[in-house]
C-alpha positions in Angstrom: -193.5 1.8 -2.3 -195.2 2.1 1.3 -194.2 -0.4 3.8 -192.4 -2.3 1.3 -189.1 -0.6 2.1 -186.2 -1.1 4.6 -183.0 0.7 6.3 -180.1 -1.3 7.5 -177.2 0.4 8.8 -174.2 -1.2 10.1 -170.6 -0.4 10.1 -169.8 -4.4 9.3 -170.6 -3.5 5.9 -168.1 -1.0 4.8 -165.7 -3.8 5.7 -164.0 -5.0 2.6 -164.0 -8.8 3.6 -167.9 -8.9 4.0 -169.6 -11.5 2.3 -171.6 -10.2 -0.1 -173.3 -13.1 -1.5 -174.9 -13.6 1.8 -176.0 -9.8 1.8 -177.6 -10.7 -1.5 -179.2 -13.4 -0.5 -180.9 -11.5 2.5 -181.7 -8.2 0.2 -182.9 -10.3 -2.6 -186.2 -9.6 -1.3 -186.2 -5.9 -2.4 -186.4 -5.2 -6.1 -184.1 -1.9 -5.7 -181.2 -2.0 -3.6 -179.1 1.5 -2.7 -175.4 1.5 -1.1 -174.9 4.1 1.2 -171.3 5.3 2.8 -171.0 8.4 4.6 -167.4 10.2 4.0 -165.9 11.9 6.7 -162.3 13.6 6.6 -160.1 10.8 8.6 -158.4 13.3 10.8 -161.7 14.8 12.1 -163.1 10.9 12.5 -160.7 9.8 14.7 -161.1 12.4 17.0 -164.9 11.1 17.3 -164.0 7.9 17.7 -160.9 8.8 20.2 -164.1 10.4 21.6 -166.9 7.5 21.5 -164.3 4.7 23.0 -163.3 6.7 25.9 -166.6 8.5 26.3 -167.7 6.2 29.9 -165.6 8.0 32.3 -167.4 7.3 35.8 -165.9 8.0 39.3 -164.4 4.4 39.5 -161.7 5.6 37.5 -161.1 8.5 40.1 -161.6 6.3 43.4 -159.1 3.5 41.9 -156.7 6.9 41.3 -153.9 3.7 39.6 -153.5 6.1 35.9 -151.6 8.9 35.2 -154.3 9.8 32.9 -157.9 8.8 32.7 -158.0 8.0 29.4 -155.5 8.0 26.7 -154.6 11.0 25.1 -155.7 11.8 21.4 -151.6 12.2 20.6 -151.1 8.7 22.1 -154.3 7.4 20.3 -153.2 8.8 16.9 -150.2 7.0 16.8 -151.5 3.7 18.0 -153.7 3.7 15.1 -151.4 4.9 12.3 -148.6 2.5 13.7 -151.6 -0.2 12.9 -151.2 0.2 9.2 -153.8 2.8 8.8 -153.2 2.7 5.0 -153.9 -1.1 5.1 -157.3 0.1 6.5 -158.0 2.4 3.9 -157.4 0.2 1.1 -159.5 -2.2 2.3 -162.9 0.3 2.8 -161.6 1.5 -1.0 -162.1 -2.2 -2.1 -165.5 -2.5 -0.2 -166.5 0.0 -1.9 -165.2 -0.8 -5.5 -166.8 -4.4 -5.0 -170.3 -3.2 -4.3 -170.1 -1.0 -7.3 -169.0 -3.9 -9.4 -171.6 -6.2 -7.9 -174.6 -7.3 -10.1 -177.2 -7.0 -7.0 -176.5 -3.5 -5.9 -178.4 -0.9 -7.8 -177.3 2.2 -6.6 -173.9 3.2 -4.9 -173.6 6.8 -3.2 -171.4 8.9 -0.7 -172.6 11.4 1.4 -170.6 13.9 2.3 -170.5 15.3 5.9 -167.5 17.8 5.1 -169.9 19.4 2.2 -171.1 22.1 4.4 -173.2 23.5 1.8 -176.2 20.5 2.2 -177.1 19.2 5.1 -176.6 15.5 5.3 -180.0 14.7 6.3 -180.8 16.2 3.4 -178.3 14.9 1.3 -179.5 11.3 2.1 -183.8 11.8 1.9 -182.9 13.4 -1.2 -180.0 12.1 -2.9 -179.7 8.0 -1.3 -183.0 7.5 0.1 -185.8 6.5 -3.3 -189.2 7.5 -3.5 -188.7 10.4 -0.5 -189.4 13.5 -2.2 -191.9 14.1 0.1 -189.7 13.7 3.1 -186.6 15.4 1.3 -188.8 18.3 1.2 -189.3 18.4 4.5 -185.9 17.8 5.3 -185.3 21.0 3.1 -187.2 22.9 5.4 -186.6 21.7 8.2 -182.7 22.3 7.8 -183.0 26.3 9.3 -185.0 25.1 12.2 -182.7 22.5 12.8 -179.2 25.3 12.5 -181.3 27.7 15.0 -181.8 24.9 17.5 -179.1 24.6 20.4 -179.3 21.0 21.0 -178.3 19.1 23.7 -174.5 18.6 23.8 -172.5 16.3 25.8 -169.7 17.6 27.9 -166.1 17.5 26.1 -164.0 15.1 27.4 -160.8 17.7 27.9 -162.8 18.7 31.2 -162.9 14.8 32.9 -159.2 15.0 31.9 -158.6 18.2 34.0 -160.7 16.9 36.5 -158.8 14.0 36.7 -155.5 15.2 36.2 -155.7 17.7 39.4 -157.6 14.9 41.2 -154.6 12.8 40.8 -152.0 15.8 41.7 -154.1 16.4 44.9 -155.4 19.8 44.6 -158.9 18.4 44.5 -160.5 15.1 45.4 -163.1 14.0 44.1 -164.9 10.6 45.5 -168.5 10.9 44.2 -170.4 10.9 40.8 -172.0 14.3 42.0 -169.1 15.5 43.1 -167.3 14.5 39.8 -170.3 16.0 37.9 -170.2 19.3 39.8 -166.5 19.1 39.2 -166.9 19.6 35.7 -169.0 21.4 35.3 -167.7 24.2 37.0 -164.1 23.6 35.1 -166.0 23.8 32.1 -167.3 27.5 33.4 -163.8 28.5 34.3 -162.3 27.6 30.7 -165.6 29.4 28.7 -166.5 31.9 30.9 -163.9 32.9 33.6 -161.0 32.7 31.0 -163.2 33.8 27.9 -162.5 30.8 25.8 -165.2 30.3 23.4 -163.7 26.8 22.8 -163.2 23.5 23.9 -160.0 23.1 22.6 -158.2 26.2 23.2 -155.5 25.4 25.7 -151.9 27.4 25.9 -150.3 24.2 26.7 -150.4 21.1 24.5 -148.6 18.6 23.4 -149.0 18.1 19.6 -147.9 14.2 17.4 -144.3 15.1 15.8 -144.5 16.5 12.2 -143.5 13.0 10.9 -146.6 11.7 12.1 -148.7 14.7 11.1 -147.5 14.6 7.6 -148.5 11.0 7.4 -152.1 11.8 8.7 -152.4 14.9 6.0 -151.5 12.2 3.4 -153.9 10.0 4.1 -156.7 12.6 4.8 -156.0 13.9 1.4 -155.7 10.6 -0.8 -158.9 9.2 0.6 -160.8 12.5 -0.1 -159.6 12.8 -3.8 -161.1 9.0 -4.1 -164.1 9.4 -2.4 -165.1 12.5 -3.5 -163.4 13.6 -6.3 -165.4 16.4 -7.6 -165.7 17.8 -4.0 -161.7 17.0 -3.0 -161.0 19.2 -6.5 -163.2 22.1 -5.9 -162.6 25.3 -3.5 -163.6 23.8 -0.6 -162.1 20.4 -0.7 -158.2 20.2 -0.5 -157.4 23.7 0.2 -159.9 23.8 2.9 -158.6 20.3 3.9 -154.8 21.4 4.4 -155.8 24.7 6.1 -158.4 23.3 8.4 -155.8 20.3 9.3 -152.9 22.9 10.1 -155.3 24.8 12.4 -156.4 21.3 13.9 -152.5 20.5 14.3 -152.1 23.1 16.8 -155.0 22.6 19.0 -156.6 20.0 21.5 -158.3 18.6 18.2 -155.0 16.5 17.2 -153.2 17.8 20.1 -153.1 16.6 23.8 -153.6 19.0 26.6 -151.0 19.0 28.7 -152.9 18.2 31.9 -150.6 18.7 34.7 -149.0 21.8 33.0 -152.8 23.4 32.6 -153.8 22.9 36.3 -150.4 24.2 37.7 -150.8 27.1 35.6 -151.2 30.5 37.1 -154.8 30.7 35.7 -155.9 27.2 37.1 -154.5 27.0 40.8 -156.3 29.2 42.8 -159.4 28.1 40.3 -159.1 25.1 41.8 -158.4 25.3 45.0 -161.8 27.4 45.5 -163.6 24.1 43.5 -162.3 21.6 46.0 -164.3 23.9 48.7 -167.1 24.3 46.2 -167.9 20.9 45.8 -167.5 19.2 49.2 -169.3 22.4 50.8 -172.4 21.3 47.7 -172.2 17.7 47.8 -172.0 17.3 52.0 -175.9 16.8 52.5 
Protein backbone atom coordinates (compact mmCIF):
# COMPACT_ATOMS: atom_id res chain seq x y z
CA UNK A 1 0.00 0.00 0.00
CA UNK A 2 1.54 3.51 -1.14
CA UNK A 3 2.86 5.66 1.57
CA UNK A 4 1.48 3.39 4.10
CA UNK A 5 4.71 1.43 4.45
CA UNK A 6 7.95 1.76 6.41
CA UNK A 7 11.82 0.49 6.59
CA UNK A 8 13.55 0.37 9.93
CA UNK A 9 16.97 -1.01 10.05
CA UNK A 10 18.99 -1.20 13.02
CA UNK A 11 21.57 -3.61 14.25
CA UNK A 12 19.88 -3.25 18.06
CA UNK A 13 17.47 -5.56 16.85
CA UNK A 14 19.21 -8.73 15.97
CA UNK A 15 20.15 -8.50 19.72
CA UNK A 16 18.62 -11.31 21.62
CA UNK A 17 17.74 -9.21 24.77
CA UNK A 18 15.66 -6.66 22.80
CA UNK A 19 12.42 -5.89 24.07
CA UNK A 20 10.04 -7.01 21.86
CA UNK A 21 6.87 -5.94 23.43
CA UNK A 22 7.98 -2.39 22.99
CA UNK A 23 8.84 -3.17 19.23
CA UNK A 24 5.26 -4.33 19.04
CA UNK A 25 3.82 -1.65 20.51
CA UNK A 26 5.63 0.81 18.06
CA UNK A 27 4.88 -1.53 14.78
CA UNK A 28 1.41 -2.15 15.89
CA UNK A 29 0.59 0.50 13.58
CA UNK A 30 1.28 -1.65 10.36
CA UNK A 31 -1.08 -4.41 9.62
CA UNK A 32 1.87 -6.72 8.14
CA UNK A 33 5.05 -6.80 9.74
CA UNK A 34 8.35 -8.61 7.92
CA UNK A 35 11.69 -9.61 9.91
CA UNK A 36 14.57 -9.22 7.99
CA UNK A 37 18.33 -10.59 8.94
CA UNK A 38 21.02 -10.54 6.47
CA UNK A 39 23.54 -13.72 6.93
CA UNK A 40 26.94 -13.25 6.32
CA UNK A 41 29.75 -16.04 6.79
CA UNK A 42 31.38 -14.88 10.35
CA UNK A 43 34.90 -15.24 9.19
CA UNK A 44 34.32 -12.85 6.19
CA UNK A 45 32.26 -10.35 8.79
CA UNK A 46 34.74 -9.74 10.98
CA UNK A 47 37.19 -8.83 8.58
CA UNK A 48 34.49 -5.88 7.72
CA UNK A 49 34.11 -4.93 10.90
CA UNK A 50 38.05 -5.23 11.82
CA UNK A 51 37.67 -2.94 8.75
CA UNK A 52 34.77 -0.39 9.73
CA UNK A 53 36.31 0.23 13.50
CA UNK A 54 39.65 1.04 12.37
CA UNK A 55 38.64 2.60 9.04
CA UNK A 56 39.55 6.71 10.54
CA UNK A 57 43.18 6.50 10.12
CA UNK A 58 44.23 10.41 9.86
CA UNK A 59 47.79 11.82 10.08
CA UNK A 60 47.48 12.37 13.96
CA UNK A 61 48.17 8.91 14.34
CA UNK A 62 51.47 9.40 12.26
CA UNK A 63 52.57 12.81 13.86
CA UNK A 64 51.93 11.29 17.53
CA UNK A 65 54.34 8.24 15.96
CA UNK A 66 53.55 6.53 20.14
CA UNK A 67 52.22 2.76 18.24
CA UNK A 68 54.05 0.10 16.87
CA UNK A 69 51.22 -0.30 14.64
CA UNK A 70 48.43 2.02 13.60
CA UNK A 71 45.79 0.00 14.16
CA UNK A 72 45.42 -3.44 15.47
CA UNK A 73 46.07 -6.22 13.35
CA UNK A 74 43.21 -8.55 12.05
CA UNK A 75 45.32 -11.70 13.87
CA UNK A 76 45.26 -9.61 17.15
CA UNK A 77 41.60 -8.58 16.54
CA UNK A 78 40.44 -12.14 15.88
CA UNK A 79 41.52 -13.37 18.92
CA UNK A 80 40.25 -10.63 21.07
CA UNK A 81 36.87 -11.36 19.89
CA UNK A 82 36.87 -15.16 20.02
CA UNK A 83 38.59 -14.93 23.64
CA UNK A 84 35.14 -12.85 24.29
CA UNK A 85 32.99 -15.92 24.15
CA UNK A 86 32.24 -15.59 20.48
CA UNK A 87 29.89 -18.65 20.89
CA UNK A 88 28.04 -16.81 23.68
CA UNK A 89 27.40 -14.22 20.93
CA UNK A 90 26.12 -16.55 18.55
CA UNK A 91 23.70 -18.12 20.70
CA UNK A 92 22.27 -15.21 21.58
CA UNK A 93 21.52 -13.69 17.62
CA UNK A 94 20.16 -17.64 17.27
CA UNK A 95 17.65 -16.84 20.10
CA UNK A 96 16.79 -13.41 18.60
CA UNK A 97 15.95 -14.95 15.93
CA UNK A 98 13.92 -17.96 17.27
CA UNK A 99 11.92 -15.38 19.39
CA UNK A 100 10.76 -13.25 16.57
CA UNK A 101 9.64 -16.39 14.80
CA UNK A 102 7.76 -17.51 17.82
CA UNK A 103 6.30 -14.10 18.36
CA UNK A 104 2.53 -13.46 17.72
CA UNK A 105 3.20 -9.83 16.05
CA UNK A 106 5.69 -10.67 13.52
CA UNK A 107 4.29 -11.94 10.30
CA UNK A 108 7.04 -12.84 8.22
CA UNK A 109 10.66 -13.89 9.21
CA UNK A 110 13.49 -14.14 6.40
CA UNK A 111 17.36 -14.35 5.84
CA UNK A 112 19.06 -12.99 3.06
CA UNK A 113 21.89 -14.42 2.11
CA UNK A 114 24.91 -12.40 1.01
CA UNK A 115 27.19 -15.61 0.48
CA UNK A 116 24.36 -16.89 -2.26
CA UNK A 117 26.19 -15.53 -5.10
CA UNK A 118 23.71 -16.69 -7.44
CA UNK A 119 20.97 -13.58 -6.50
CA UNK A 120 21.97 -10.48 -5.87
CA UNK A 121 20.93 -9.29 -2.43
CA UNK A 122 19.24 -6.28 -3.53
CA UNK A 123 17.31 -8.52 -5.34
CA UNK A 124 16.86 -11.01 -2.90
CA UNK A 125 15.27 -8.46 -0.45
CA UNK A 126 12.74 -6.25 -3.22
CA UNK A 127 11.73 -9.53 -4.12
CA UNK A 128 11.83 -12.06 -1.55
CA UNK A 129 11.50 -9.65 2.15
CA UNK A 130 10.25 -6.43 0.85
CA UNK A 131 5.80 -6.90 0.14
CA UNK A 132 4.03 -5.48 -2.53
CA UNK A 133 7.50 -4.64 -4.68
CA UNK A 134 7.13 -6.56 -7.74
CA UNK A 135 7.47 -3.58 -9.57
CA UNK A 136 10.73 -2.60 -7.97
CA UNK A 137 11.97 -6.34 -7.76
CA UNK A 138 11.75 -6.14 -11.37
CA UNK A 139 13.77 -3.46 -11.68
CA UNK A 140 16.14 -4.71 -9.31
CA UNK A 141 16.28 -7.81 -11.78
CA UNK A 142 17.38 -5.68 -14.35
CA UNK A 143 19.25 -3.59 -12.98
CA UNK A 144 21.58 -6.35 -11.47
CA UNK A 145 24.04 -6.55 -14.93
CA UNK A 146 24.36 -2.86 -14.97
CA UNK A 147 25.10 -2.81 -11.50
CA UNK A 148 28.14 -6.02 -12.05
CA UNK A 149 29.55 -3.84 -15.15
CA UNK A 150 29.85 -0.73 -12.97
CA UNK A 151 33.40 -0.12 -11.26
CA UNK A 152 32.23 1.69 -8.28
CA UNK A 153 33.90 3.78 -6.14
CA UNK A 154 36.11 1.84 -3.69
CA UNK A 155 37.80 2.92 -0.67
CA UNK A 156 41.45 2.27 -0.21
CA UNK A 157 42.39 -1.07 1.81
CA UNK A 158 43.60 -0.48 4.92
CA UNK A 159 46.92 -2.94 4.46
CA UNK A 160 48.35 0.26 2.53
CA UNK A 161 47.96 2.94 5.84
CA UNK A 162 49.58 -0.08 7.62
CA UNK A 163 52.64 0.03 5.21
CA UNK A 164 52.55 3.51 5.31
CA UNK A 165 52.73 3.62 8.76
CA UNK A 166 54.90 0.84 9.47
CA UNK A 167 57.91 2.46 7.29
CA UNK A 168 56.93 5.80 8.69
CA UNK A 169 57.57 4.54 12.05
CA UNK A 170 61.03 2.61 10.90
CA UNK A 171 62.13 5.97 9.33
CA UNK A 172 62.46 5.25 5.75
CA UNK A 173 59.79 7.73 5.11
CA UNK A 174 58.11 10.57 7.03
CA UNK A 175 55.15 11.49 6.56
CA UNK A 176 53.74 14.81 8.46
CA UNK A 177 50.75 15.88 6.26
CA UNK A 178 47.26 14.50 5.28
CA UNK A 179 48.46 15.07 1.56
CA UNK A 180 51.38 13.75 2.06
CA UNK A 181 49.88 10.63 3.79
CA UNK A 182 47.33 10.54 0.95
CA UNK A 183 49.97 10.60 -1.75
CA UNK A 184 51.79 8.13 0.33
CA UNK A 185 49.31 5.65 -0.32
CA UNK A 186 48.44 5.90 -3.02
CA UNK A 187 51.47 5.39 -4.60
CA UNK A 188 52.16 2.13 -2.25
CA UNK A 189 49.03 0.98 -3.44
CA UNK A 190 50.66 1.34 -7.25
CA UNK A 191 53.82 -0.42 -6.22
CA UNK A 192 51.83 -3.62 -4.64
CA UNK A 193 49.17 -3.74 -7.99
CA UNK A 194 51.11 -2.53 -10.55
CA UNK A 195 54.95 -2.43 -9.99
CA UNK A 196 54.85 -5.90 -8.32
CA UNK A 197 51.84 -7.31 -10.48
CA UNK A 198 49.59 -8.19 -7.54
CA UNK A 199 46.11 -8.15 -8.59
CA UNK A 200 45.30 -8.24 -4.91
CA UNK A 201 45.03 -6.53 -1.75
CA UNK A 202 45.95 -9.20 0.19
CA UNK A 203 48.67 -10.92 -1.41
CA UNK A 204 51.65 -10.41 0.69
CA UNK A 205 54.80 -13.12 1.00
CA UNK A 206 55.05 -12.28 4.52
CA UNK A 207 52.30 -12.72 7.09
CA UNK A 208 51.62 -13.68 10.13
CA UNK A 209 48.53 -16.04 10.29
CA UNK A 210 46.21 -16.88 14.11
CA UNK A 211 47.65 -20.48 15.33
CA UNK A 212 45.57 -23.51 13.93
CA UNK A 213 43.89 -23.76 17.42
CA UNK A 214 42.40 -20.59 16.87
CA UNK A 215 41.52 -21.18 13.20
CA UNK A 216 39.80 -24.38 13.88
CA UNK A 217 37.68 -22.69 16.35
CA UNK A 218 36.68 -19.89 13.75
CA UNK A 219 35.89 -22.77 11.03
CA UNK A 220 33.56 -24.24 13.72
CA UNK A 221 31.70 -21.55 14.27
CA UNK A 222 31.52 -20.33 10.66
CA UNK A 223 30.18 -23.68 9.82
CA UNK A 224 27.52 -24.28 12.73
CA UNK A 225 26.00 -20.86 12.24
CA UNK A 226 25.57 -21.42 8.41
CA UNK A 227 23.97 -24.93 8.78
CA UNK A 228 21.34 -22.94 11.18
CA UNK A 229 20.79 -20.05 9.28
CA UNK A 230 20.63 -21.38 6.11
CA UNK A 231 20.26 -24.79 6.08
CA UNK A 232 19.21 -25.61 2.63
CA UNK A 233 22.05 -23.31 1.24
CA UNK A 234 24.80 -24.61 4.12
CA UNK A 235 23.71 -28.35 2.59
CA UNK A 236 23.99 -27.63 -1.01
CA UNK A 237 27.32 -27.42 -3.42
CA UNK A 238 28.02 -24.17 -2.60
CA UNK A 239 27.53 -23.94 1.06
CA UNK A 240 30.00 -26.03 3.29
CA UNK A 241 32.35 -27.26 0.78
CA UNK A 242 32.75 -23.86 -0.60
CA UNK A 243 32.81 -22.63 3.04
CA UNK A 244 35.87 -24.90 4.16
CA UNK A 245 37.74 -24.21 0.92
CA UNK A 246 37.20 -20.56 0.71
CA UNK A 247 38.18 -20.34 4.65
CA UNK A 248 41.57 -22.36 3.99
CA UNK A 249 42.43 -20.01 1.18
CA UNK A 250 41.42 -16.93 3.52
CA UNK A 251 43.70 -18.70 6.27
CA UNK A 252 46.79 -18.06 4.36
CA UNK A 253 46.34 -14.58 3.24
CA UNK A 254 45.98 -10.92 4.60
CA UNK A 255 42.16 -11.75 4.92
CA UNK A 256 42.62 -13.68 8.44
CA UNK A 257 46.26 -13.13 8.31
CA UNK A 258 48.34 -10.02 9.39
CA UNK A 259 50.91 -8.57 7.16
CA UNK A 260 53.96 -8.55 8.56
CA UNK A 261 54.67 -4.82 8.27
CA UNK A 262 58.19 -4.35 9.14
CA UNK A 263 59.20 -7.61 7.35
CA UNK A 264 57.25 -6.23 3.94
CA UNK A 265 59.00 -2.81 3.94
CA UNK A 266 62.52 -4.25 4.62
CA UNK A 267 62.03 -6.60 1.99
CA UNK A 268 64.16 -6.45 -1.19
CA UNK A 269 61.05 -5.47 -3.28
CA UNK A 270 59.97 -2.50 -0.82
CA UNK A 271 63.27 -0.64 0.11
CA UNK A 272 64.40 1.11 -2.68
CA UNK A 273 60.43 1.55 -3.49
CA UNK A 274 60.42 3.53 -0.76
CA UNK A 275 63.15 5.33 -0.47
CA UNK A 276 62.23 6.95 -4.07
CA UNK A 277 58.44 7.73 -2.26
CA UNK A 278 59.95 9.70 0.58
CA UNK A 279 61.56 12.04 -2.42
CA UNK A 280 58.31 11.64 -4.25
CA UNK A 281 56.13 13.07 -1.83
CA UNK A 282 58.02 15.92 -0.15
CA UNK A 283 59.34 16.99 -3.74
CA UNK A 284 54.87 16.96 -4.58
CA UNK A 285 53.68 18.21 -1.42
CA UNK A 286 56.44 21.26 -0.84
CA UNK A 287 54.30 24.10 -2.50
Amino acid sequence: MRNNSILISAEDFSSHDVNLTHVEEYLHQWNHVTVVYVYRRLYTWLQSYHNQISRYIKIDSFRANNTDNVRMNITDFIDQELSRNMTQYITGYYESIKRYKAHGGIDKLVILNMEDKTTDITQQFFCHAMPHAENTCNKAKRSVDKKRSRNDNRSMPLVYYDLAYGAHRLGMINITSQKQLDSAVQLIENHQRVTLNRSSDVEFPFVVCPDRPVLDKLLEISLGMEEWMVPEFFSSPFGESKLRADFEQQAKLANLCSVDISATVRSNEWVNFLSSLNKNIHNSTRF
